[in-house]
Backbone as a ProteinNet text record, in pm:
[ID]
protein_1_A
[PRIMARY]
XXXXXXXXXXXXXXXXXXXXXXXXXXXXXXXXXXXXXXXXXXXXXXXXXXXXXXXXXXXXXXXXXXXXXXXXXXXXXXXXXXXXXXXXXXXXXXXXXXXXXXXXXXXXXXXXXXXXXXXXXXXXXXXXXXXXXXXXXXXXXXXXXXXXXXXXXXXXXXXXXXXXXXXXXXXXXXXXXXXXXXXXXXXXXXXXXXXXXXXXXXXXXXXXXXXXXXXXXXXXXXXXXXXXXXXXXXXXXXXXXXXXXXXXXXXXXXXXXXXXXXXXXXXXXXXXXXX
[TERTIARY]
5066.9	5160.9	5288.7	5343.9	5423.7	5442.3	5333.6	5268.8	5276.9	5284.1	5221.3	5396.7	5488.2	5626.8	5666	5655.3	5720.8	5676.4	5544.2	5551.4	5560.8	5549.7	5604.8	5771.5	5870	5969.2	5994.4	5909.6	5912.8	5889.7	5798.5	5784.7	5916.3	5972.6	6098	6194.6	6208.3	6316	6263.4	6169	6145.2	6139.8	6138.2	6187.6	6301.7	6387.2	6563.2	6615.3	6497	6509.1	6531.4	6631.9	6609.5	6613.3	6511.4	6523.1	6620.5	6615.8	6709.7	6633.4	6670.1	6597.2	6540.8	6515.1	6531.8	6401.4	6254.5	6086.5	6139.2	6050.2	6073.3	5937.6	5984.3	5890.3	5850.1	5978.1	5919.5	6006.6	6008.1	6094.1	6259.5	6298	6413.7	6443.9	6403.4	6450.6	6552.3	6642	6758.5	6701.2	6733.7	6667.8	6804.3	6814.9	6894.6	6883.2	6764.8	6766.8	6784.8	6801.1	6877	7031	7079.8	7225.4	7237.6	7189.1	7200.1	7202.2	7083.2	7084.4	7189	7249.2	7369.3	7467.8	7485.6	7615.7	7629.1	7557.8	7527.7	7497.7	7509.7	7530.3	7633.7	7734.6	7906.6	7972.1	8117.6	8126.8	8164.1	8228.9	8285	8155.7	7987.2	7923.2	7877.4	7897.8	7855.2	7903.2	7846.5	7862.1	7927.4	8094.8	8185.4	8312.7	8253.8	8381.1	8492.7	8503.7	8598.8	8579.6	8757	8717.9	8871.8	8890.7	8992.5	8998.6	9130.2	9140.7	9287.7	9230	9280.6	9301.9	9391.9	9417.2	9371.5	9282.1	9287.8	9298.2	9339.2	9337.2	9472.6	9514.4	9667.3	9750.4	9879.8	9963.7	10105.3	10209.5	10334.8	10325.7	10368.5	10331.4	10445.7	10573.2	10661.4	10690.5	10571.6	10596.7	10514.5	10577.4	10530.7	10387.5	10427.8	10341.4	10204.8	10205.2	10071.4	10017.7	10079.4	10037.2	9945.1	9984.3	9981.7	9837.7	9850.8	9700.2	9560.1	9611.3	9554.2	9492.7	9599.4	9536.8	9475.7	9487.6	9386.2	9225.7	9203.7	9105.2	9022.3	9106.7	9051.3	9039.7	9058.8	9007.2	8897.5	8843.6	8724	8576.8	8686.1	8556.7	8510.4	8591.6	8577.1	8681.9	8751.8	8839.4	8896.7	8935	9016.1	9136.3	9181.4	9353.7	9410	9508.5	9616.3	9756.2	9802.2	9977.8	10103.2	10196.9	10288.5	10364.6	10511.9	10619.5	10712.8	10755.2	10807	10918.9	11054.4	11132.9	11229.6	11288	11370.9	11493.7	11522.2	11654.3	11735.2	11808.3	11876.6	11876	11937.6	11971.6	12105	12166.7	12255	12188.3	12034.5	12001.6	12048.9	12098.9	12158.8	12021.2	12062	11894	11917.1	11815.5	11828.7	11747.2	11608.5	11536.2	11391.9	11343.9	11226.2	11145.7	11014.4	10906.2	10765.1	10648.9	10563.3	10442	10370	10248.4	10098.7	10038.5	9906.7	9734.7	9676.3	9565.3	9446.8	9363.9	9269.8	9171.8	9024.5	8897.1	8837.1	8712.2	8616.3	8533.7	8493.3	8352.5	8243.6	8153.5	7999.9	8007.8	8032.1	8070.5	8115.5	8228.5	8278.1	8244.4	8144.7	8114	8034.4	7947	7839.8	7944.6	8074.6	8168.7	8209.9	8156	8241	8192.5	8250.3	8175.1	8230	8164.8	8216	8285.6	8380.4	8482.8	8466.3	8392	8361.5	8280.9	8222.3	8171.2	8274.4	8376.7	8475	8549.9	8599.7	8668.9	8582.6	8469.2	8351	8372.5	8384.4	8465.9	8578.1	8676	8750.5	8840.1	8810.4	8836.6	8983	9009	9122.2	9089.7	9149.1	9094.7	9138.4	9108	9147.8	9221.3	9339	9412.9	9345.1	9319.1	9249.6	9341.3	9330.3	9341.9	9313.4	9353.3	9301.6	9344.3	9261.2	9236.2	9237.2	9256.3	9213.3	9127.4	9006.4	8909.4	8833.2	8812.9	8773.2	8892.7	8836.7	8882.7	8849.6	8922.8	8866.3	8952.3	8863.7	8899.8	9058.1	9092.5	9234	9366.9	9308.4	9410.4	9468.6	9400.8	9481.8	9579.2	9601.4	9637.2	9823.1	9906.3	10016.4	10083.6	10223.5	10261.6	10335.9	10367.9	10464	10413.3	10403.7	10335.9	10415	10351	10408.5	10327.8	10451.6	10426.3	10480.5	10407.2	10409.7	10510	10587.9	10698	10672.7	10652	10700.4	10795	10880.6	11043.1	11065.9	11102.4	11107.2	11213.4	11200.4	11257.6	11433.6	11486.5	11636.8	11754.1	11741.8	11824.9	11986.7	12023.6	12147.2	12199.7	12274.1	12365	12464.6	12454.3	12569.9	12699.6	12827	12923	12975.2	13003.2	13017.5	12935.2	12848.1	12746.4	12825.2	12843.2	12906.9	12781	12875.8	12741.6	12754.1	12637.1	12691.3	12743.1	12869.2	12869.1	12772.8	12762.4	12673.8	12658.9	12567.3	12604.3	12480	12536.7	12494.2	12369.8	12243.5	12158.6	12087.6	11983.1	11968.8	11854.2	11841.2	11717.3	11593.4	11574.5	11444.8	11385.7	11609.8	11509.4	11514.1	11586.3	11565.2	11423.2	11352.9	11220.8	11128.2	11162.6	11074.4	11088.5	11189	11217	11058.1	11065.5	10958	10967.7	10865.2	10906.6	10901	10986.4	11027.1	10896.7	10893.8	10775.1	10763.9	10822.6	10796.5	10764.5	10853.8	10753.9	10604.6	10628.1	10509.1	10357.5	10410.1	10320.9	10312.1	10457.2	10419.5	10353.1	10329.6	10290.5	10102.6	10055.2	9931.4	9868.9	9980.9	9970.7	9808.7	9698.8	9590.9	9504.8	9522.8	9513.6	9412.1	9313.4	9221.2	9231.8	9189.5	9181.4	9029.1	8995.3	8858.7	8855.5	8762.7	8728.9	8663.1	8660	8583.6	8548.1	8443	8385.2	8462	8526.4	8620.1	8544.9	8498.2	8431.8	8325.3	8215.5	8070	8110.8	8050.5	8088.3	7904.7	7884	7753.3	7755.9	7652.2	7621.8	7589.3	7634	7671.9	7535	7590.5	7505.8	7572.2	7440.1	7452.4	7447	7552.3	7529	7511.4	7550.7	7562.7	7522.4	7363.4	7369.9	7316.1	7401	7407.3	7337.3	7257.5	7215.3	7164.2	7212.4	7190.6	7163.8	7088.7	6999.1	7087	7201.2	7275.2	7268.9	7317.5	7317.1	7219.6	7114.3	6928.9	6912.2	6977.3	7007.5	7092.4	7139.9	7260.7	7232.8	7177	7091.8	7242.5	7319.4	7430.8	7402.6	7486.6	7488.1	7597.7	7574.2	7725.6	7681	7784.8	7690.4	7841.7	7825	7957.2	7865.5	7947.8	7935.7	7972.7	7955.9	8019.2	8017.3	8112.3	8084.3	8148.6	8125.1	8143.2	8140.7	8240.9	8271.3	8201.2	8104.5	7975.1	7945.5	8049.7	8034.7	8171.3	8277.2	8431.7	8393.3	8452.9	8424.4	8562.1	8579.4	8719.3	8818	8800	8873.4	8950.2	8818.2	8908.9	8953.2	8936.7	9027	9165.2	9201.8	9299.2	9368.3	9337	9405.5	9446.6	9303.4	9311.2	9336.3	9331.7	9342.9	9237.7	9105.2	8976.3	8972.7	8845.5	8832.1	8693.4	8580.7	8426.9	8457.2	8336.1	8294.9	8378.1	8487.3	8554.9	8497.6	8499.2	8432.4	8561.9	8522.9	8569.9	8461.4	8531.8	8364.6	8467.6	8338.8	8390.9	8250.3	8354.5	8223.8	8226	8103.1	8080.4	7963.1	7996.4	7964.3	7844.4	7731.8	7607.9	7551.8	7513	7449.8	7346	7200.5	7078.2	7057.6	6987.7	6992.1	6863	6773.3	6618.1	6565.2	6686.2	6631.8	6652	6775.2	6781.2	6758	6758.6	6797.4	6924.7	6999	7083.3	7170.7	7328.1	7425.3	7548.1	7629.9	7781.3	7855.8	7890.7	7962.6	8128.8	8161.1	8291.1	8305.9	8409.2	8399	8543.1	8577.9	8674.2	8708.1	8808.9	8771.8	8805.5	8736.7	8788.6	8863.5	8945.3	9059.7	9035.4	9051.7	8987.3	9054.5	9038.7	9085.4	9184.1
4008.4	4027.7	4090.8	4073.9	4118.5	4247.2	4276.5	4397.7	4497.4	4445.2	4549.9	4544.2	4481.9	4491.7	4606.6	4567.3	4686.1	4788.1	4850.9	4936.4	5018.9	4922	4996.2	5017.6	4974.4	4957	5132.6	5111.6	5273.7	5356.5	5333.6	5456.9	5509.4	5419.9	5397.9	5475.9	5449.1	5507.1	5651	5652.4	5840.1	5902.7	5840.7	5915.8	5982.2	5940.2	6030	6067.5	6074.4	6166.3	6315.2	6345.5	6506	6589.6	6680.3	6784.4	6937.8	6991.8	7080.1	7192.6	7315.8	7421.2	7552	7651.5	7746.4	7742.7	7689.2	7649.9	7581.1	7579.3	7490.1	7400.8	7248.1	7165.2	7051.2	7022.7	6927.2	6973.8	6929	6963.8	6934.9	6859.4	6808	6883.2	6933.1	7029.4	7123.2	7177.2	7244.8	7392.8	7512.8	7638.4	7728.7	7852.3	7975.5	7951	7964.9	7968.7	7879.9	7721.5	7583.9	7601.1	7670.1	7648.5	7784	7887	8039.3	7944.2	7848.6	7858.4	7695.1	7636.8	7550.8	7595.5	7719.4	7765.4	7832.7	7938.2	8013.8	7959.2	7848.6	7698.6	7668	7695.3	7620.3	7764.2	7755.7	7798.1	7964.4	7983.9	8073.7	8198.8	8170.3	8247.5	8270.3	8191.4	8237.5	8339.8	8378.6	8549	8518	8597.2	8531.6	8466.5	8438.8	8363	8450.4	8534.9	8644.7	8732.8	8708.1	8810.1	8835.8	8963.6	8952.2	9016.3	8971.9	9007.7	9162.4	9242.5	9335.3	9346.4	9390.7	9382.6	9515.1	9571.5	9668.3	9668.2	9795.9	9814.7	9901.1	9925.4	9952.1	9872.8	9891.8	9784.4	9845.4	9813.4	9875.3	9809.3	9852.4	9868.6	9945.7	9860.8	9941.1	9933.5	9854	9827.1	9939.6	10047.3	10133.4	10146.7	9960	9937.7	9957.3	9844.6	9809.9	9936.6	10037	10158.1	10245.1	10219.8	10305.9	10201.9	10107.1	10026.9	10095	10098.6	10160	10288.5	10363.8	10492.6	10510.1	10426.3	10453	10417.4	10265.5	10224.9	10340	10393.6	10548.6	10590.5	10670.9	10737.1	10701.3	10583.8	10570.4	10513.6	10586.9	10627.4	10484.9	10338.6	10252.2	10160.7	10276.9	10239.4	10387.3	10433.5	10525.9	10469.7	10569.9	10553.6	10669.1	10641.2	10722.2	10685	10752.4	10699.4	10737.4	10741.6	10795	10726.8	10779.2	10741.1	10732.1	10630.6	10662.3	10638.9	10701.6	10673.9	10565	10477.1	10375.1	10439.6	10482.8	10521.5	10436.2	10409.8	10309.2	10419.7	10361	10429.3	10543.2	10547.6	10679.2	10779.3	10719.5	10847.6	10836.2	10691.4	10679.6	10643.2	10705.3	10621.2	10454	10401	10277.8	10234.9	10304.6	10280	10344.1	10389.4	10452.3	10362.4	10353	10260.3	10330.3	10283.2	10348.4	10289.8	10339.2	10260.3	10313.1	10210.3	10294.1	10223.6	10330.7	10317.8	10287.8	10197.7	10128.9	10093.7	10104.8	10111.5	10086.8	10001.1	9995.7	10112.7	10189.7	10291.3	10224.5	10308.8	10248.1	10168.2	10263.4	10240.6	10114.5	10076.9	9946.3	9819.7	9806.9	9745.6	9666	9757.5	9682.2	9535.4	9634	9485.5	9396.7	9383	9269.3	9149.8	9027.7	8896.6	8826.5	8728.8	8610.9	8565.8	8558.7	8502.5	8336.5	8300.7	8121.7	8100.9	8225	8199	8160.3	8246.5	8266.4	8147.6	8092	7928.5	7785.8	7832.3	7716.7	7740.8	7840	7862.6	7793.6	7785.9	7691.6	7706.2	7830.2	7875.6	7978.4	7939	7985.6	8097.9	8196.4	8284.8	8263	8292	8265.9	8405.1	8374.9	8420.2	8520.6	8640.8	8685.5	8824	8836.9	8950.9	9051	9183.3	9283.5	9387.1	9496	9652.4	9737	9873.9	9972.3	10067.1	10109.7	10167.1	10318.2	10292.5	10368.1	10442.7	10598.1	10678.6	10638.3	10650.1	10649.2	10716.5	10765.8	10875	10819.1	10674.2	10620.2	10655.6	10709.8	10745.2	10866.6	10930	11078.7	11070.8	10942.3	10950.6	10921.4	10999	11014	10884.3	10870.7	10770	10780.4	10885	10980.6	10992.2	10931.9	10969.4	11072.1	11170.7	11244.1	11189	11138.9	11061.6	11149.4	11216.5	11292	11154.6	11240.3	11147.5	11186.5	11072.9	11168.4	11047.7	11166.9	11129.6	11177	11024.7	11066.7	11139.8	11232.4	11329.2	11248.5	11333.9	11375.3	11376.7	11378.2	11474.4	11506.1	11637.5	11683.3	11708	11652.7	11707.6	11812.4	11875.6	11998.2	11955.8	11988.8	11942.8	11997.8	12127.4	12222.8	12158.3	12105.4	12055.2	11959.9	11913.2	11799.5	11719.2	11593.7	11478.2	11364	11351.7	11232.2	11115.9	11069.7	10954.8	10813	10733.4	10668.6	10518	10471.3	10419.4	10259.8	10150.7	10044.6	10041.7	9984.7	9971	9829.9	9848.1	9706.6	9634.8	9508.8	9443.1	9513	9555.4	9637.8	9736.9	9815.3	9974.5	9960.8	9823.9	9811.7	9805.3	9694	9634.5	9809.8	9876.2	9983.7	10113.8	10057.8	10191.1	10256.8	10383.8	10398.2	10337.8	10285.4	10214.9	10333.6	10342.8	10421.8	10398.3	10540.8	10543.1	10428.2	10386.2	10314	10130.7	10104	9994.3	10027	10152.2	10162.5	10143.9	10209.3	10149.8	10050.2	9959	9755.3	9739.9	9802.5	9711.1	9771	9806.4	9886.2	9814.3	9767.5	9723.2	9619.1	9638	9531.8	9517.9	9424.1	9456.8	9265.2	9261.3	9196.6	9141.9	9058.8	9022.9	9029.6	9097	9131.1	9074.5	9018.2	8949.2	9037.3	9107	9200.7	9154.4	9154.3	9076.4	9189.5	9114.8	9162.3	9167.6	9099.2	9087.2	8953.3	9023.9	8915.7	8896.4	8774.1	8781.7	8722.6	8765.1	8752.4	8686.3	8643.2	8594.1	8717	8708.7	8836	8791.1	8673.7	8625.1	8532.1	8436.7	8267.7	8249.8	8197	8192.6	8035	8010.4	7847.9	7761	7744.2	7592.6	7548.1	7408.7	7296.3	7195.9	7067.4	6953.3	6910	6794.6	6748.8	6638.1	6534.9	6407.2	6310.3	6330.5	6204.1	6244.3	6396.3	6455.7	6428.3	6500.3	6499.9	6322.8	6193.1	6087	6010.7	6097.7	6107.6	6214.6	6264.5	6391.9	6484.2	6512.4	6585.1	6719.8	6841.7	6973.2	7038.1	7182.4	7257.1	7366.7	7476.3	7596.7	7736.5	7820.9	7934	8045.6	8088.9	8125.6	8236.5	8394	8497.2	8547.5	8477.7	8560.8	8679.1	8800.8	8929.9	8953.8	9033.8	9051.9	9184.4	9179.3	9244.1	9326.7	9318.1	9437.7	9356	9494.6	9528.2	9641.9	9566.5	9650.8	9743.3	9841.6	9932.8	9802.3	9701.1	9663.1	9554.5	9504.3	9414.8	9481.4	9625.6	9725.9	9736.3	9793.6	9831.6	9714.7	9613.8	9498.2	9375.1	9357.1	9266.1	9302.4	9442.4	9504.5	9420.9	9375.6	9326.3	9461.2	9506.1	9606.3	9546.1	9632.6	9625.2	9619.9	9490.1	9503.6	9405.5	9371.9	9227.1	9121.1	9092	8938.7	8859.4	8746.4	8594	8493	8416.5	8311.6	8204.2	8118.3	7987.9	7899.5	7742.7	7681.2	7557	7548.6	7450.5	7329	7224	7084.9	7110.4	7013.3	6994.8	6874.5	6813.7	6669.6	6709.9	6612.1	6610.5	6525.8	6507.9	6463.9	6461.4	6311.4	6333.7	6372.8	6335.4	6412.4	6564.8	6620.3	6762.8	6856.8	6815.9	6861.3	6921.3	7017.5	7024.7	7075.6	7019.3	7034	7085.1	7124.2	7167.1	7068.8	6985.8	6896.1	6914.1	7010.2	7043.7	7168.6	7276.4	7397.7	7451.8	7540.1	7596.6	7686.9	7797.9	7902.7	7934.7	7973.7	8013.2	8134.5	8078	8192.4	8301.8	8414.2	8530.8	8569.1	8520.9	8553.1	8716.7
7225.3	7334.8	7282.8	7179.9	7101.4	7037.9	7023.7	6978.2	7066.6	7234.3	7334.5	7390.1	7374	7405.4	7365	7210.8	7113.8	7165.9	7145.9	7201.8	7275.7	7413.3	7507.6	7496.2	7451.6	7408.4	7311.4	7262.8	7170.7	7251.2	7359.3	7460.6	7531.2	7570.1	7663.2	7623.7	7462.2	7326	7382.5	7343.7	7307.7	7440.8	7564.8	7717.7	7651.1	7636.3	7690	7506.6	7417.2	7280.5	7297.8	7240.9	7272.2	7146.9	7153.6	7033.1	7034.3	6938.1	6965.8	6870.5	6869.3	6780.1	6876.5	6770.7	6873.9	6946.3	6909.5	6967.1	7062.4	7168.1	7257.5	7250.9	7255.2	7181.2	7284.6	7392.4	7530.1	7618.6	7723.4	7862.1	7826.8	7729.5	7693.5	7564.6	7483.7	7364.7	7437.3	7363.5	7381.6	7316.7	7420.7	7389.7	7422.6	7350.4	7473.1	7590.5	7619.5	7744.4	7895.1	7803.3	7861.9	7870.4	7747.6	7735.1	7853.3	7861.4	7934.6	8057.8	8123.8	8283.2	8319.1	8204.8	8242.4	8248.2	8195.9	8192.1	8324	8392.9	8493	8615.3	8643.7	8716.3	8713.5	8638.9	8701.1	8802	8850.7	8964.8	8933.4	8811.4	8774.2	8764.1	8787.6	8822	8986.8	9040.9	9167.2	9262.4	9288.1	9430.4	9486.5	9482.2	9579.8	9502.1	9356.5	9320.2	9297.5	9240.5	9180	9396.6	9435	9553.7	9565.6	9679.3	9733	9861.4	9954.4	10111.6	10092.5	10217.3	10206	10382.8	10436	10591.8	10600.7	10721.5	10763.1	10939.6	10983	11091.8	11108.2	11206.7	11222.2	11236.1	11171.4	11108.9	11038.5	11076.1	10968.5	10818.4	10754.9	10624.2	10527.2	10501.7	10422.1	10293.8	10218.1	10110.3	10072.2	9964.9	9895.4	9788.5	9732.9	9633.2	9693.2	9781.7	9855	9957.7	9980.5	10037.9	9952.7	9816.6	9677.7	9697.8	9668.4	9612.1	9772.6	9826.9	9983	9922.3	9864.1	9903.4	9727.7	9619.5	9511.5	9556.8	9624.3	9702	9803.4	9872.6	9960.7	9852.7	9770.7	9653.7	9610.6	9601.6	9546	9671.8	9789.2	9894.4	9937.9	9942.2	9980.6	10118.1	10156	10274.3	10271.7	10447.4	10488.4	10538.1	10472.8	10470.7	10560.7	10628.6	10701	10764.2	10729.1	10761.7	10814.3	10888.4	10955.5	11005.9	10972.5	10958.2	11117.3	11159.7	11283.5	11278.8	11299.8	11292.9	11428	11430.7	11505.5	11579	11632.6	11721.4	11845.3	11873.8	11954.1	12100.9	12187.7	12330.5	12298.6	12216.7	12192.4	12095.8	12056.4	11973.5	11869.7	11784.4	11628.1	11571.3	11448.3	11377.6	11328.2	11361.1	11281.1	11137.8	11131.6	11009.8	11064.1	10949.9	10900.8	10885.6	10997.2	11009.7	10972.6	10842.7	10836.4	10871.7	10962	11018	10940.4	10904.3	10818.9	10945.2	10903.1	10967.4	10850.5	10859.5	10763	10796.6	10733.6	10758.7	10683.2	10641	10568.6	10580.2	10419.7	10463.5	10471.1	10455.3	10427.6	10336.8	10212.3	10058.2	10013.3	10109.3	10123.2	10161.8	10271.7	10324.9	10253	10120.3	9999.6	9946.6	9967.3	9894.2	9953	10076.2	10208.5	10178.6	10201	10146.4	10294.4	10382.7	10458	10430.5	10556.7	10521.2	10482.4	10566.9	10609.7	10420.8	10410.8	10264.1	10132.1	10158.1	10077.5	10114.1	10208.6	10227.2	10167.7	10142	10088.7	9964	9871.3	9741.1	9687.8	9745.6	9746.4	9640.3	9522	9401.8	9361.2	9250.4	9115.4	9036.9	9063.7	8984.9	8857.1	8720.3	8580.2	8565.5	8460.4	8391.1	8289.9	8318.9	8194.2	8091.1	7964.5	7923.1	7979.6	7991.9	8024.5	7980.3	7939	7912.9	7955.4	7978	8023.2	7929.7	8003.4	7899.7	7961.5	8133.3	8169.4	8300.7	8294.1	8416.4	8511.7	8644.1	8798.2	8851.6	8976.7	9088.3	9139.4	9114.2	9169.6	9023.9	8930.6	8826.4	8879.9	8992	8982.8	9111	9201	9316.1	9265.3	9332.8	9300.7	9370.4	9284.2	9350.8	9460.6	9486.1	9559.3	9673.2	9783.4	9938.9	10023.2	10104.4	10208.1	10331.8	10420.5	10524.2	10644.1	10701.9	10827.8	10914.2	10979.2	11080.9	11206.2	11251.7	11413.9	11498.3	11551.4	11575.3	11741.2	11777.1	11973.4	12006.3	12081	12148.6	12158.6	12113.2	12071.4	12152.3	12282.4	12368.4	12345.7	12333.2	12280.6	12403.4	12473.8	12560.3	12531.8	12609.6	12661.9	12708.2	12637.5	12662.4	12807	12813.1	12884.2	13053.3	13061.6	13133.4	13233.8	13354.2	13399	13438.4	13362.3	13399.6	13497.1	13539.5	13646	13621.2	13672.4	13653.5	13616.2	13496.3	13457.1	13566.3	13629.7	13703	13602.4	13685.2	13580.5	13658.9	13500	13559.3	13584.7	13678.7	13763.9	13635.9	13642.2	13545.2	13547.8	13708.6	13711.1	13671.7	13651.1	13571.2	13447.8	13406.8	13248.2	13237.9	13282.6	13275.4	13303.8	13376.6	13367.8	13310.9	13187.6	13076.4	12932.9	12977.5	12888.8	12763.1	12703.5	12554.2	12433.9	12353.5	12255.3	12139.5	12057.7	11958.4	11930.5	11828.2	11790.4	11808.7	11946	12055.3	12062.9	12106.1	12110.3	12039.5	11915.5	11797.3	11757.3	11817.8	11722.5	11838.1	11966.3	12090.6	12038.9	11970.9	11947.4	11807.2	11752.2	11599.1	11585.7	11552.1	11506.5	11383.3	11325.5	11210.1	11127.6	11052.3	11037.5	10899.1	10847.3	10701.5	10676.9	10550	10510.9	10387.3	10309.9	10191.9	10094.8	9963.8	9934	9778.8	9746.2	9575.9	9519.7	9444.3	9325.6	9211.9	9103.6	8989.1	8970.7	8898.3	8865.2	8717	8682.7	8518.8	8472.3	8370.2	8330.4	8197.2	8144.6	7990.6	7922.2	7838.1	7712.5	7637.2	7546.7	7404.4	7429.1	7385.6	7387.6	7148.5	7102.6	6993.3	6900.8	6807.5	6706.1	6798.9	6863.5	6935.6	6834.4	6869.4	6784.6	6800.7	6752.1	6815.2	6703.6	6631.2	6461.2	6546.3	6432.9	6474.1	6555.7	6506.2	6605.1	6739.4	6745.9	6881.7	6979.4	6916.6	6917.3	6988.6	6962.4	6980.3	7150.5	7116.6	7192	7352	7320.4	7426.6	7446.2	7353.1	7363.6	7256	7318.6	7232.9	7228.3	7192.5	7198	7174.3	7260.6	7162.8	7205.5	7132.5	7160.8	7305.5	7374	7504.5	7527.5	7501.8	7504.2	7685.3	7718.5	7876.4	7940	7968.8	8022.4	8163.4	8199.4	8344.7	8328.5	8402.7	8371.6	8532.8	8596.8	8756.7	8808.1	8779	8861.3	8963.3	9078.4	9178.9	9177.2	9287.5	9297.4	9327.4	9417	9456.9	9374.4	9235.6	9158.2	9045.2	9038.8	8945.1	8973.2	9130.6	9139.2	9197.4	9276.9	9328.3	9233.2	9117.2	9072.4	8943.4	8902.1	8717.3	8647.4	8659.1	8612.5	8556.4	8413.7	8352.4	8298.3	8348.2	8335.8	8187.1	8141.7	7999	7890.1	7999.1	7911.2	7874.8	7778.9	7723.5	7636.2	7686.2	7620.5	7557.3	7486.4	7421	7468.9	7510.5	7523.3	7477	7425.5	7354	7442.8	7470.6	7567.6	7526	7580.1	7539.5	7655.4	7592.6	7708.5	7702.3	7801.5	7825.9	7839.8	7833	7894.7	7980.5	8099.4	8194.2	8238.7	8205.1	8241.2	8427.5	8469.4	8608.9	8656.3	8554.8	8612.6	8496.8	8351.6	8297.9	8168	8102.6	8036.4	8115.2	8133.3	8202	8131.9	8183.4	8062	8125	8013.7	8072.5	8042.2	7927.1	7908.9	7856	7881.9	7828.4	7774.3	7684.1	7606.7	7611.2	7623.7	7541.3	7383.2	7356.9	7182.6	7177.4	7073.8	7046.8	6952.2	6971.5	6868.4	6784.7	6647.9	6545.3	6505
[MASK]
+++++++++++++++++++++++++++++++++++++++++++++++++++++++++++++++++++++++++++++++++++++++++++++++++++++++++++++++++++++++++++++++++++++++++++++++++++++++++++++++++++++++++++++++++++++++++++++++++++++++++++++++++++++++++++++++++++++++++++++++++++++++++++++++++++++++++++++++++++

């Protein structure tokens, strides 16, 4: 009876034993390709995580910068851009300020990059802090920073001195209420404009390198291994919005559990600093 304890007792032991090495030897041995599909399982890979929102439609728009990021984006044939300047004038015809209204569209082109919105709120996500490079040309390096913004400016009227004018007589609430509205009413009264979500950058596994798992580990059902991960597809929009640069890599070394119901998990991760 004693005999039949123990060993079942040894059976029990060697359930949640784990091996490690590059053969794969039971369902619980630690492989590349365990540490590859735990890592590619936390959030920083999923479709959607890396994104960003861009307003289109018609809309005033006087910040220069963000006009500039508009029209590098049109450059690379993923939104149409157009723009014009209206100028503000009071009832004597003084100017008050230079208003620029832009017109905005997803292309076809673009549309490959659109993500849900309701998708993108289930994300819930931080984008990381990353280094970045410049390595390659794009069609948005040649777009000047310098815009020419066609104006159009409501009619002027110069009176004639020489001219006798009628006495100005006051006017009633009603003919206020039924004064034509000036350009530029006109255009905030027209103004519509949308928030769109667009995948910014995918990051992929490079090379999985040093996994680790020595007998205590092997014991322990714990590992470790270095993590070279690469932003492995920048779209236009996380070039010029977000300055992401295809082909970046970081290593990070990450801790792994075994887990007889699911499997090898990352249970903590790093990045390593490059010498």
């Amino acid at each position: 009876m004693k005999k039949s304890v123990f060993v079942l007792g040894m059976a029990l032991s060697a359930m949640v034993l784990v091996g490690c090495g590059d053969k794969k030897k039971s369902d619980s041995d630690i492989t590349e390709g365990d540490v590859k599909q735990a890592v590619e399982s936390l959030s920083d890979f999923q479709e959607g995580k890396y994104n960003v929102a861009v307003e289109v439609g018609y809309y005033e728009l006087n910040d220069e910068n963000q006009r500039l990021n508009l029209r590098k984006l049109a450059s690379n044939g993923v939104l149409t851009y157009n723009a014009e300047q209206i100028n503000e004038y009071d009832d004597n015809n003084n100017f008050i300020a230079a208003h620029v209204f832009v017109n905005v569209d997803v292309t076809a082109e673009g549309q490959k990059y659109v993500l849900a919105k309701s998708y993108i709120d289930s994300l819930n996500c931080d984008v990381d802090t990353l280094n970045r490079f410049a390595s390659e040309t794009y069609p948005m390096d040649e777009v000047s920073k310098k815009e020419i913004v066609p104006v159009r400016n409501p009619l002027v009227v110069i009176q004639n001195d020489s001219e006798e004018m009628p006495e100005t007589q006051p006017e009633s609430l009603s003919d206020l209420a039924q004064k034509t509205p000036t350009l530029y009413e006109a255009a905030k009264a027209k103004e519509t404009k949308r928030e769109v979500s667009f995948l910014s950058m995918k990051k992929s596994i490079y090379k999985i390198k040093d996994v680790v798992c020595d007998d205590l580990m092997k014991k322990q059902g714990n590992a470790q291994a270095d993590v070279i991960v690469e932003q492995s597809e920048v779209t236009p929009f996380g070039r010029i919005l977000d300055g992401y640069t295809k082909g970046e890599k970081k290593t990070l070394h990450v801790t792994l559990k075994y887990y007889i119901e699911r499997g090898w998990g990352v249970e903590s991760q790093a990045p390593v600093q490059n010498n």
